[in-house]
C-alpha positions in Angstrom: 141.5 99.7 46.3 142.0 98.7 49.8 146.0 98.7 49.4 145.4 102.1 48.9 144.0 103.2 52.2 145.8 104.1 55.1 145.9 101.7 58.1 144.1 103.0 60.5 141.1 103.5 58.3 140.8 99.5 57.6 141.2 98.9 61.6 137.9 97.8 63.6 136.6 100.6 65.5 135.2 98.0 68.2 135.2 99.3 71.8 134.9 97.3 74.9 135.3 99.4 77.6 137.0 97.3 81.0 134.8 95.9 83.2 133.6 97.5 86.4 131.5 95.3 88.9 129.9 98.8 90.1 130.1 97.6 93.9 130.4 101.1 95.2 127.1 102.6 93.6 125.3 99.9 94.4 126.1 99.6 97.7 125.6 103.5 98.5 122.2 103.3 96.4 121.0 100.2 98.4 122.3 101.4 101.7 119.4 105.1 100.7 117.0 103.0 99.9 117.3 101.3 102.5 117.2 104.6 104.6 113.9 105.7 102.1 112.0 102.6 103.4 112.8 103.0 107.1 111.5 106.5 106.6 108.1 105.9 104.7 107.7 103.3 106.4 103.5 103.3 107.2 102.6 101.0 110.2 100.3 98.1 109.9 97.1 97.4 112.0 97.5 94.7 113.7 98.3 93.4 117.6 96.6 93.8 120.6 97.2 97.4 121.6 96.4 100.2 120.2 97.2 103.4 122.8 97.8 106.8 121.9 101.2 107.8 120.8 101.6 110.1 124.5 100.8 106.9 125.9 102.9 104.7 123.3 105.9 107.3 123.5 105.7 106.7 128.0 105.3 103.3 127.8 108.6 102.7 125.7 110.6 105.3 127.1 109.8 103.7 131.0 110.1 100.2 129.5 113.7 101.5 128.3 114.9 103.1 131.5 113.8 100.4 134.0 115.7 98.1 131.9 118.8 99.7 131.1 118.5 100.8 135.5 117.7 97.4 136.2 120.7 95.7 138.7 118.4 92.6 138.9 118.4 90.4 136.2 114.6 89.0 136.8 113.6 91.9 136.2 114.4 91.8 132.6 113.7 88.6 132.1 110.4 88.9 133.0 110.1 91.8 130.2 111.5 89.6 127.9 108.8 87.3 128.3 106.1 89.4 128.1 108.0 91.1 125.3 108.3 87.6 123.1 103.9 86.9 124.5 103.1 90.3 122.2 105.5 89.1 119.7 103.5 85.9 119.5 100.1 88.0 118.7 101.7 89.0 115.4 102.0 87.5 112.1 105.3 86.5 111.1 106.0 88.7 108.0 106.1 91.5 111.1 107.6 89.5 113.3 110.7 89.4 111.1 110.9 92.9 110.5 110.4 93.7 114.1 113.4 91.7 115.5 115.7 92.1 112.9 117.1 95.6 114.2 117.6 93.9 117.9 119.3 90.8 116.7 122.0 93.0 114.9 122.4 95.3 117.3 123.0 92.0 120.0 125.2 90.1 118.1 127.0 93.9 117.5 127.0 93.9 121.4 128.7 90.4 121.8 131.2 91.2 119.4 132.4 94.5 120.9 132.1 92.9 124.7 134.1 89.3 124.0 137.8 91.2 125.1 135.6 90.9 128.4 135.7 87.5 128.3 139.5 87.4 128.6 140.0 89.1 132.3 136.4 87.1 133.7 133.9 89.6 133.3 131.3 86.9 132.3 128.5 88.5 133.8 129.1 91.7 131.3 129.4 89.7 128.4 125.9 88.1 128.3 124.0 91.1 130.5 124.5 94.1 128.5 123.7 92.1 125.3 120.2 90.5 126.3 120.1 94.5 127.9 120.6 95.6 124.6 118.1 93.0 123.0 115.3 94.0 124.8 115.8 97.7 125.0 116.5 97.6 121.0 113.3 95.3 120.5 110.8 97.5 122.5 111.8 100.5 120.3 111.4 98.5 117.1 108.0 97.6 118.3 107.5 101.4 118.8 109.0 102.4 115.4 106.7 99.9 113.7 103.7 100.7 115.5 103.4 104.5 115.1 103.9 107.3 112.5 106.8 109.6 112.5 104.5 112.7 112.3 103.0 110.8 115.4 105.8 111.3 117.3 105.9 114.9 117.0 102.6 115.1 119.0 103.4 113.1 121.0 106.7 114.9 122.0 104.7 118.0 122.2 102.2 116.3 124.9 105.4 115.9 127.1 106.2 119.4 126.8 108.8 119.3 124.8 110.3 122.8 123.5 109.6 123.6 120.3 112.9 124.3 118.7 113.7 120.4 119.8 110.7 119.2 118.1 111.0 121.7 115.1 114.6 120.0 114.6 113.0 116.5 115.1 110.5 117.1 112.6 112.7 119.2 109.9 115.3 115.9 110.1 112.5 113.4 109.5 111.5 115.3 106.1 114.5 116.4 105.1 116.2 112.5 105.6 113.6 111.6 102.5 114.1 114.8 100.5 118.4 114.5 100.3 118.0 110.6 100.1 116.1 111.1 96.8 118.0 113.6 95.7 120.8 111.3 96.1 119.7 108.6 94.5 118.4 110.3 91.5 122.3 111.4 91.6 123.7 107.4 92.4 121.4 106.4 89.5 122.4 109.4 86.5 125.9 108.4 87.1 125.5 104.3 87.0 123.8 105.2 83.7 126.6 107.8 82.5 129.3 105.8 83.5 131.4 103.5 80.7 133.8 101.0 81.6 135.8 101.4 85.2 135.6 104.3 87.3 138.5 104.5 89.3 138.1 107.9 91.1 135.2 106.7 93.1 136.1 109.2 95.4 136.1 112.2 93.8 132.5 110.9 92.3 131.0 110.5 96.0 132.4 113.9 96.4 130.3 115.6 93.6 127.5 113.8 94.6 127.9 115.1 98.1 128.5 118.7 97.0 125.4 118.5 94.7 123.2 117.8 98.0 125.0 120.4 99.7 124.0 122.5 97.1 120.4 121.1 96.8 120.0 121.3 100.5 120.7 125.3 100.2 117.8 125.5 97.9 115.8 123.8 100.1 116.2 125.7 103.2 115.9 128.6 101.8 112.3 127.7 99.7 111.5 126.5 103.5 112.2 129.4 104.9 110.3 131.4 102.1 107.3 129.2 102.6 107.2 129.0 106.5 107.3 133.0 106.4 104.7 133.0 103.5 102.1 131.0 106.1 103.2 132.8 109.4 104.7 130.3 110.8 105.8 131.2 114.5 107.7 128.3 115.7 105.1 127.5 117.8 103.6 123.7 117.9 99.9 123.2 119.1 100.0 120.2 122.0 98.6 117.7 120.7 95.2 116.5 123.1 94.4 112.7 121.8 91.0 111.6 123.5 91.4 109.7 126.2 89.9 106.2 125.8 90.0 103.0 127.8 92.8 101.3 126.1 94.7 104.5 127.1 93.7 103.2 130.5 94.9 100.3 130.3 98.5 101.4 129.0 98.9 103.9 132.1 98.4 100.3 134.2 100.9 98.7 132.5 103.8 101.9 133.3 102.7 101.5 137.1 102.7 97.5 137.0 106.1 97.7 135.6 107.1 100.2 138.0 106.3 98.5 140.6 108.0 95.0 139.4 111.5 97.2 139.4 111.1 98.7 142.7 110.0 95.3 143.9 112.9 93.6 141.7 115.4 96.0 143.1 114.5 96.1 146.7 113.2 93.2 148.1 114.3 89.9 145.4 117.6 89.3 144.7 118.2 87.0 141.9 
């Protein structure tokens, strides 16, 4: 009986589709989530200071500019060691999360500065680095001790104009909202996908025009709901109460004021 049938009826129908190590959407989907964490990202209690995000949001931004000013090196040195004394007040799960950002971004800064090296600019090649350390490290201490939605108010206490923090605070929601949509996206094609893709390309590219297409949805249902609540464009500034640990952050701009004008006028290391 089996002479009888054909050939390709008495074949094995066994399919093993080629092997794809899937490096590309597992890359993209770790490198969102990675982006979804950053965002949602809810600050612990913890440390020794806990000012109001005005205060918070001056406090950084004049640590920032007096460093990256700064001509005299003491100067940020000394910030760097009171920088590393908070540092110390927290545990070291926090710790790690804190400084990884700045010890990227100063071994990034060594790597792009060692052609410097070459014609004796020695000086550059270690300055703008430890610059870059500190600046990076008092932002990641900012970013990890505040709220996102916190730093709309506190932008608005500045007097900020609203169409700058209405951008500020549409980006912030709508970094969460595309990321998910994208993942959902990364993760229906990992599990439709059989044996190796190899127009990885043109996949990113649907994916992409898929959130383009999601993202017109979205602004227009935000523009529907805005107009449904009357919506004016208009932010309230925010008044936090004043307290005395707010006090003691407004001593800490003038101190360091003062140590750069004294750093940059009368000591010269």
């Amino acid at each position: 009986m089996t002479d009888r049938l054909p050939e390709w009826l008495t074949n094995s129908d066994a399919f093993e589709p080629p092997k794809d190590r899937g490096a590309f959407l597992r890359k993209s989907a770790d490198a969102l989530a990675f982006v979804l964490r950053s965002a949602r990202y809810t600050p612990e209690k913890g440390g020794i200071f806990h000012f109001s995000p005005p205060v918070k949001l001056a406090l950084a931004s004049s640590l920032v500019f007096f460093i990256s000013a700064s001509s005299n090196f003491a100067f940020v040195a000394v910030t760097g060691v009171v920088l590393l004394a908070y540092l110390a007040t927290l545990d070291g799960r926090r710790i790690l999360r804190i400084v990884t950002p700045p010890l990227e971004a100063f071994l990034a800064s060594l790597l792009i500065l060692a052609p410097s090296l070459l014609w004796g600019q020695t000086r550059a090649f270690w300055v703008v680095p430890i610059k870059t350390l500190a600046t990076t490290t008092v932002l990641s201490l900012l970013a990890h001790s505040m709220n996102w939605n916190r730093f709309t108010c506190a932008f608005k206490s500045f007097g900020l104009p609203n169409a700058l923090i209405f951008i500020f605070d549409l980006t912030l929601k709508y970094v969460v909202v595309f990321s998910e949509i994208c993942l959902e996206t990364f993760d229906a094609l990992r599990l439709r996908s059989v044996g190796r893709n190899r127009a990885k390309a043109r996949s990113l590219g649907a994916i992409a025009g898929l959130t383009f297409l999601r993202a017109q949805d979205a602004a227009r249902e935000q523009f529907d709901a805005m107009t449904c609540r009357c919506f004016s464009g208009v932010y309230r500034r925010y008044r936090a109460p004043f307290r005395v640990i707010d006090a003691f952050g407004i001593a800490i701009i003038l101190g360091a004021l003062c140590a750069y004008v004294y750093f940059e006028r009368f000591a010269h290391v």
